[in-house]
N, C-alpha and C positions, 0 to 999 in steps of 0.2 A: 142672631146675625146670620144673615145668608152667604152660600159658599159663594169665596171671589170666583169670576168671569177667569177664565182658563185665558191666558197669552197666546195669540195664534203667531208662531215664530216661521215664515217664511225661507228656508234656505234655498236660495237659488247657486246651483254649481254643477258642474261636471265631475265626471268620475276618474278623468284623466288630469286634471289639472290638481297640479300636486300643493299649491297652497288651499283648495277644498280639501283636499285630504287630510290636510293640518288643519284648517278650519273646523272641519265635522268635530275632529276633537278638542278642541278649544270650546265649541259651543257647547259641547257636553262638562267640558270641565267649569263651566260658567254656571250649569243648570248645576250640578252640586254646592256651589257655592250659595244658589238662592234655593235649596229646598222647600219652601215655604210655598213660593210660589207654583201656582200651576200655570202650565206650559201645554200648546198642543204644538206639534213639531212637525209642519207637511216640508218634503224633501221635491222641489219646483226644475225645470230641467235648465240646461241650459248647452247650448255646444259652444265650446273652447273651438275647435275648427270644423266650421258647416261646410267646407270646401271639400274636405275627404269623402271620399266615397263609401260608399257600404260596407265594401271590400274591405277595405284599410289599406294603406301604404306602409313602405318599407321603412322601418324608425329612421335609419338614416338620410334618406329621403328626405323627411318632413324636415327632420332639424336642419339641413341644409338648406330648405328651401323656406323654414322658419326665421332660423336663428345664423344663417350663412354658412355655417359648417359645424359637424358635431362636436371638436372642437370650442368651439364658441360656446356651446351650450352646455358641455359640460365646466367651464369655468363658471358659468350660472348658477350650474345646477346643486355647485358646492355647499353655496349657501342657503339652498332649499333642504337638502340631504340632512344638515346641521340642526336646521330648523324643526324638522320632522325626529330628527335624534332626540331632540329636546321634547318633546311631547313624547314619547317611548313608539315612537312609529318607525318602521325601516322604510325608504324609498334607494331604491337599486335601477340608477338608470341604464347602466352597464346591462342589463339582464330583461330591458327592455327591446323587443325586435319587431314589431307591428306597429304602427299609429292608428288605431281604428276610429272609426267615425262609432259615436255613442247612442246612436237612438235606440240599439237594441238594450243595451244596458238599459237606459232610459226607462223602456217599457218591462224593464225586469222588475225594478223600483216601484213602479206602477202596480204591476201585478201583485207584487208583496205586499203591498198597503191591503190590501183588503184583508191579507191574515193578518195584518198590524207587525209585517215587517220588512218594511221601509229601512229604516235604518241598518236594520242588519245586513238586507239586500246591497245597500250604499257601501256599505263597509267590507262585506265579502267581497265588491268588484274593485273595490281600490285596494284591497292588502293581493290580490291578484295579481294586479296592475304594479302598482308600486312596489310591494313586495318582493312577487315571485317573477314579473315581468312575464308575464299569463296574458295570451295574444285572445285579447278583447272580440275576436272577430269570427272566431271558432268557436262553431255551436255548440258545437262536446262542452265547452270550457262554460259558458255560459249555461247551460244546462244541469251541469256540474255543482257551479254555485245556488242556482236556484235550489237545487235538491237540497245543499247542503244548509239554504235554511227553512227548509219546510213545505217550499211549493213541490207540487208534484211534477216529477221528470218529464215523464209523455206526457202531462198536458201540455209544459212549456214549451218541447220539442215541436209539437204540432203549433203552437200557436206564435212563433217563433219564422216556420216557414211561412207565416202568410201576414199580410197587412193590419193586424191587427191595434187597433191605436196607434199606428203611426202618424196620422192626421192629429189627432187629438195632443203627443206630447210634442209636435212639429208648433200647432197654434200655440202651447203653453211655453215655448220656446223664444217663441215669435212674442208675446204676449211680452214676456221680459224683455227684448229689445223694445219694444214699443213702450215701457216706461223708461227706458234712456239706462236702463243697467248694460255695462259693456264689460263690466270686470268681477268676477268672480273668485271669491263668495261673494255675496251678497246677502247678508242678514235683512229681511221685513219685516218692523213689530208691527202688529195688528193692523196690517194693511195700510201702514200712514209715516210709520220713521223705516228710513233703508242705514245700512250700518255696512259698508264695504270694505272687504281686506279682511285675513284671519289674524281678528285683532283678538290684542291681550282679554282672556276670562275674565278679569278683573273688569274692566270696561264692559266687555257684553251683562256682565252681571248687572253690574250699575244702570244699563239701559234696561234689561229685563223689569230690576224693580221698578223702575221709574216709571216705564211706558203699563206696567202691569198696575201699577197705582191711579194712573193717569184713567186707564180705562173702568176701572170698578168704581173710581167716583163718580164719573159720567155715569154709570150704571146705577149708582145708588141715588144720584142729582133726582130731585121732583123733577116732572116734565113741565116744559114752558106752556100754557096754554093760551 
């Protein structure tokens, strides 16, 4: 019997929106539940706010000019904080002071996929972010992480200051609005079922297997001639 076709699992999210945050880990606590299967896991971009600038803006700013007043947003953000307790994740929006625009993050993500760490990269900028409230928009900081999972420091710093792929995870960006995704996460199994919201493990599991069944039969199906 031949080895099953690997599940190519699409996560489309940002590194500031804090139900990706909880999502990342939900989709991981999913893939334990179906060991059996194989999974390939590409990490897809997405901006939460394409309005910010490069720069970033002042955290208070944006929630006023998001959510009306900060205020406002932290009675929101209660039950996000709660939500992330429960998955063993800290989110500290108190200890957040920047709003940054994420493309750089983006191509951080990017750049770690070719040492095959994507995910780490993802996760180093959100326990920053949410965590430590570690200003997204500060090269030190961003160079920091990279190092701390493997990518080499000056290379990132050079490659960093200049245009490097920003075309490239701008169209993949773009690419996601263009299939009609406006909310994030957003789970793709093999380019054909989307699964939105960081939903129960329990439910991603059950589509993993399904859509991962789905696709190995078509793979083992005779061809129509």
């Amino acid at each position: 019997m031949s080895e099953p076709k690997p599940l190519q699992i699409d996560i489309v999210s940002d590194v500031v929106c804090p139900w990706c945050y909880i999502g990342k880990r939900r989709i991981e606590n999913a893939l334990a539940l179906v060991p059996d299967v194989p999974v390939e896991l590409n990490f897809r971009p997405f901006f939460l706010n394409p309005w910010i600038s490069r720069e970033g803006i002042n955290r208070g700013d944006y929630l006023t000019a998001k959510f009306g007043s900060v205020e406002a947003y932290n009675g929101i953000a209660s039950r996000v904080v709660a939500a992330a307790a429960e998955e063993g994740l800290t989110y500290r929006p108190d200890l957040v002071r920047r709003q940054p625009n994420t493309i750089d993050c983006h191509r951080l993500i990017h750049w770690a996929k070719a040492i095959g760490r994507a995910a780490e990269m993802k996760q180093r900028l959100m326990e920053l972010y949410f965590r430590n409230g570690g200003d997204l928009t500060d090269v030190n900081v961003l160079v920091q992480a990279a190092a701390d999972v493997g990518l080499d420091a000056d290379d990132i710093r050079r490659r960093l200051a200049t245009e490097d792929d920003v075309a490239l995870i701008s169209a993949q960006a773009q690419d996601a609005s263009d299939r009609g995704i406006s909310g994030v996460p957003t789970y793709v199994f093999a380019q054909k079922y989307a699964v939105s919201g960081a939903q129960d493990p329990s439910l991603l599991a059950r589509a993993i297997r399904q859509v991962s069944a789905e696709i190995n039969a078509q793979a083992a199906s005779p061809s129509v001639v």
